[in-house]
C-alpha positions, 0 to 999 in steps of 0.5 A: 867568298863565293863566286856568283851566277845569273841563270840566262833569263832570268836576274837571280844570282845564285852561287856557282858553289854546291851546299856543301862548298858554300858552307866550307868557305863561311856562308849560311845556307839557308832552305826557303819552302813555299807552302799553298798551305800557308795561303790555304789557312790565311784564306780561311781565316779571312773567311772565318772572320767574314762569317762574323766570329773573332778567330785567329789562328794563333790563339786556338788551343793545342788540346783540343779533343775534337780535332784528335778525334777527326785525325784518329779517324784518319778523316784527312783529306786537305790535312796538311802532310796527313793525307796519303794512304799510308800516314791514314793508315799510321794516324788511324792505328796511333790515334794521337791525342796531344801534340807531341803524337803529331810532332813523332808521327810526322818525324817517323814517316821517312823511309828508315824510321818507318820501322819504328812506327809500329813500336811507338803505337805499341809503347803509346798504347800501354807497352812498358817502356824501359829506359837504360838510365833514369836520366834518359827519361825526361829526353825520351819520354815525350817518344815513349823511349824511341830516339826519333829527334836529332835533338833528342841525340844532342841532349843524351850527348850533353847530359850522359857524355858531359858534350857542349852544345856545340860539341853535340852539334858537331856529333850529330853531324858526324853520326848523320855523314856515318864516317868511320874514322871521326865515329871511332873518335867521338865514341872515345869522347862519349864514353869518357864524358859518360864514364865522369858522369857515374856510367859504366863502360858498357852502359855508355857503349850500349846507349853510344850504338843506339845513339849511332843507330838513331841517328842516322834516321833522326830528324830535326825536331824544330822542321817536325814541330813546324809541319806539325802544326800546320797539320794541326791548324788544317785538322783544327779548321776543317773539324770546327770551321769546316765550311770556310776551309772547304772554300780555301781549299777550292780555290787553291785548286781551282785550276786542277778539277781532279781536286776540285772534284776530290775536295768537293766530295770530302766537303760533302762527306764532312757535312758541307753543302756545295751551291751550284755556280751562279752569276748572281751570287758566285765570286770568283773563288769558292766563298763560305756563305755560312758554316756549312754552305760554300757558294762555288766560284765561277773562276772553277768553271773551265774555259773562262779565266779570271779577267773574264770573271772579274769582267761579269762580276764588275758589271754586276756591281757596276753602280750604273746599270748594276745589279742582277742580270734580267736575262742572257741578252741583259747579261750580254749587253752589260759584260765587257765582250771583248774579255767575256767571249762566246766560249765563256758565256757557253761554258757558264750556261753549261755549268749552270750559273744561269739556271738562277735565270732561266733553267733551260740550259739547250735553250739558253746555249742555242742562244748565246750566238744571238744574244750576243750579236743583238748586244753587239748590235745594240752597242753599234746603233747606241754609238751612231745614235749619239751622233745623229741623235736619241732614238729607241735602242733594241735589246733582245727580251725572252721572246729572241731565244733559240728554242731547242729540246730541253737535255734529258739527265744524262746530257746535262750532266755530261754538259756539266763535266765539260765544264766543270770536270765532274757532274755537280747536280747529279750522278750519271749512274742515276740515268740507268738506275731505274733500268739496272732495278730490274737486274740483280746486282750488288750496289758497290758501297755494300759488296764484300769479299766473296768465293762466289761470282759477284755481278756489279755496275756503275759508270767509269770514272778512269782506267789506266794501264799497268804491268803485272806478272800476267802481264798488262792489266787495266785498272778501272775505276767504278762508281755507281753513286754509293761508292767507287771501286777499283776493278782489274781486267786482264789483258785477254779479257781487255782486248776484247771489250776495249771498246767498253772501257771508255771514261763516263760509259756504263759498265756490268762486271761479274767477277769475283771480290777479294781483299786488298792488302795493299789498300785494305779495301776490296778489288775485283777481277773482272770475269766478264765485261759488258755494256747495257745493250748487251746486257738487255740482249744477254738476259732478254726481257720485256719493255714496259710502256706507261700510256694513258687515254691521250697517247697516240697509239700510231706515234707508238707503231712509228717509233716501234717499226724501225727496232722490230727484232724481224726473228728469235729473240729481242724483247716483248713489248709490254703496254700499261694502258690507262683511262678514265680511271681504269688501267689494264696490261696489253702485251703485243704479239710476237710480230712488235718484238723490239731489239733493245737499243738505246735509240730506241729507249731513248726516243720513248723516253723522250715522248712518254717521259723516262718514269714511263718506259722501263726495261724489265730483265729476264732470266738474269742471275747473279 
């Protein structure tokens, strides 16, 4: 019947026939789709079940309103089918409450049918609906009297134009492939049908060309039903078992961090708290601990790979020597070295899955070189013990660690990111917060359009090239902890300032905010562009230093000396001076102006504490 291949390499034998030819000489064509969201919601289930309640899947109701409310809002992130900018913005103005809404709204949006979609809303939230036939209503109804489904064609074919089954089946097919020659001759059969069955010529021409017209975009009514419900069951999980679809999710993804982090923040905004990674309690993939709790899953952290994991996890459980880890030198002493290598160990202290241990994560990374050869060396003495008999094995203990400067904020969670993709612990922005206090701006969850200048800042999370009618622009992503927005930066203003433009650095733009009409959110364009250290020279101010009756006041000339400004400008050095209960506000003479570098802030925050130096701007405005 068919002639048969096997691609090289490979034992599959396909046939050497196209679809089309296969199907001319009697075989069945079959189409097979491999759906993550099959694992996703077999995942969660388990994980539901875990969690102690009796759930399946196959027994939760099709009605039920809760799971309507969530799509209406268009809160479908990890909705099956359901999660781009466009389906948002269609189920957010349908707001479907039954079924059927779901099964017409997944069938609709297709290039063709996409026009019909503001007519359905239309006729679904009150417009009268008139059909040319009574018999038409109970096949249309369901779509409010919109031909959306190739079935709904068939059905009008067999009750309207007296068709067979198979006979429907056949017009279907003539309608899709649009020949001419085969229309003509089944439009002469449906108007005979139709006219045996009490309609008119024309009544049955008519209800014929909107046949025609449909067709050509309608969809197979059983592959919309199927799609659907998995659109339905993934709504379901996430409005009622939020936390272990939040898990599934992120286990799906756990090699793509971009997804990792959008689904954590979609966790976090549906009301689900993320535990950090620990090497006691993390399983290799994201696990639910309770229904609103998910303990993140060391498999995410970058640089260690599941034989790895399952390596720390089964020394962990091992029924010799098992249970938690005492500290890095028994952590390493107890894991298979061969699979559970430096850059692995690093990675985990990085993401914090020791913090459990010992939260000084410098101190733990500068030891893990140490802890391991004192394991690996333990394991060689053990082996020549058992040959020339019992003697003490050393093991490393807290005294053996490296000692190093703790991170401040900013660089544990830039370690986090290495790690894991994105900061988990925190927001960068919050290092500069305090300092940013003191410059008027307006935080990005609260901007609106506006014809004036507006001035705002946050940290680059992406920038990407794209070509417009002005010719390149750069698209940067803003995040400043309350929401991200996207700013355009034209070409002249971008070659200047492309050095400022850089993945996790520090941003003020002023510019002006307008709608956008393609997202319905708002956008910027960039005016002007610049970075801390120009902002603090731009808009000169005063340095204020917290110090108390123990500072020494020569280690501050030290550090003072090498940033004094030596001319115009630079920023006064304010001190706040406390002792004995008494506190006064010394300014230093012209002669201690500093330049504002960020070495400088810096080396005072370090030896005051941050909370005791702060940048006080002048003469900035919005």
């Amino acid at each position: 019947f068919c002639p048969l291949y096997a691609a090289e390499g490979t034992a599959n034998v396909i046939s050497q026939l196209d679809k089309d030819d296969v199907e001319a000489v009697g075989l069945v064509k079959f189409d097979f789709l491999g759906l993550t969201t099959l694992t996703i919601l077999d995942w969660a289930e388990r994980f539901v079940r875990k969690l102690g309640d009796d759930f399946s899947l196959e027994k939760i109701p099709l009605d039920d309103a809760a799971t309507y409310q969530l799509l209406s809002s268009g809160n479908t992130t990890a909705v099956f089918q359901l999660e781009s900018r466009g389906m948002r913005d269609m189920i957010r103005r349908a707001r479907p409450d039954r079924f059927e809404d779901v099964i017409a709204l997944v069938a609709l949006y297709r290039p063709g049918p996409m026009d019909l979609i503001p007519e359905f809303i239309e006729r679904k939230h009150g417009k009268r609906v008139d059909y040319l036939d009574p018999r038409l209503q109970p096949i249309l109804g369901p779509t409010y009297g919109i031909m959306v489904y190739q079935e709904q064609v068939m059905q009008i074919a067999q009750v309207m134009g007296g068709y067979t089954l198979g006979g429907a089946d056949l017009l279907r097919r003539a309608m899709g492939k649009k020949k001419p020659e085969e229309m003509a001759q089944q439009r002469d059969i449906f108007t005979a049908g139709a006219e045996k069955n009490g309609l008119s010529k024309g009544k049955a021409t008519q209800i014929f060309d909107l046949m025609e017209k449909f067709a050509g975009y309608g969809f197979n009514k059983s592959h919309a039903a199927a799609y659907a419900l998995l659109a339905y069951q993934t709504a379901y999980m996430k409005t009622h078992h939020t936390a272990a679809f939040a898990a599934a999710n992120l286990s799906a993804v756990m090699d793509d961090t971009d997804k990792v982090r959008q689904f954590h923040e979609d966790a976090t905004a549906n009301g689900v708290t993320i535990l950090p990674p620990d090497i006691h309690a993390s399983e290799y993939r994201f696990v639910p601990v309770d229904r609103k709790t998910v303990r993140y899953g060391l498999g995410s952290v970058r640089g260690t790979g599941e034989s790895a994991i399952n390596a720390v996890l089964e020394a962990r459980r091992s029924d010799t020597g098992g249970g938690p880890f005492k500290d890095l030198f028994d952590f390493c002493r107890r894991v298979d070295k061969r699979i559970v290598n430096r850059r692995v160990v690093e990675a985990l202290v990085r993401a914090g899955a020791f913090d459990a241990l010992d939260p000084h994560r410098a101190r733990l990374l500068a030891s893990v070189g140490r802890a391991l050869e004192g394991a690996e060396q333990a394991e060689r003495t053990a082996s020549q013990n058992s040959l020339f008999g019992e003697a003490e094995v050393p093991r490393g203990g807290a005294h053996a660690y490296v000692e190093a400067a703790p991170w401040d904020l900013k660089q544990k969670l830039m370690e986090e990111k290495a790690a894991l993709g994105f900061y988990l612990s925190g927001h960068l922005f919050t290092v500069y917060e305090r300092e940013m206090m003191g410059f008027p701006r307006t935080p990005l969850a609260k901007l609106a359009p506006s014809n004036y200048q507006v001035t705002i800042a946050g940290i680059v999370a992406s920038a990407r090239t794209q070509m417009t009618r002005r010719g390149r622009m750069m698209v940067v992503m803003l995040d400043d902890g309350s929401a991200q927005l996207e700013i355009s930066v034209f070409n002249e203003l971008f070659d200047r300032h492309r050095e400022k433009l850089k993945e996790d650095a520090l941003l003020i733009v002023q510019g002006k905010a307008q709608k956008d009409e393609f997202s319905g959110g708002l956008r910027v364009t960039a005016e002007e562009l610049m970075d801390l250290e120009t902002l603090r020279t731009r808009y000169s101010g005063r340095l204020k230093i917290s110090m108390n009756g123990e500072a020494d006041a020569k280690k501050l000339q030290q550090i003072l000396a090498p940033y004094r400004a030596n001319g115009s400008g630079g920023f006064k050095v304010i001190v706040k001076y406390r002792k004995d209960g008494n506190e006064c506000e010394i300014a230093l003479g012209d002669a201690w102006k500093v330049r504002p570098d960020e070495r400088l802030i810096g080396e005072l925050s370090t030896w005051l504490t941050p909370d005791n130096v702060q940048v006080v701007f002048g003469g900035a405005s919005v």
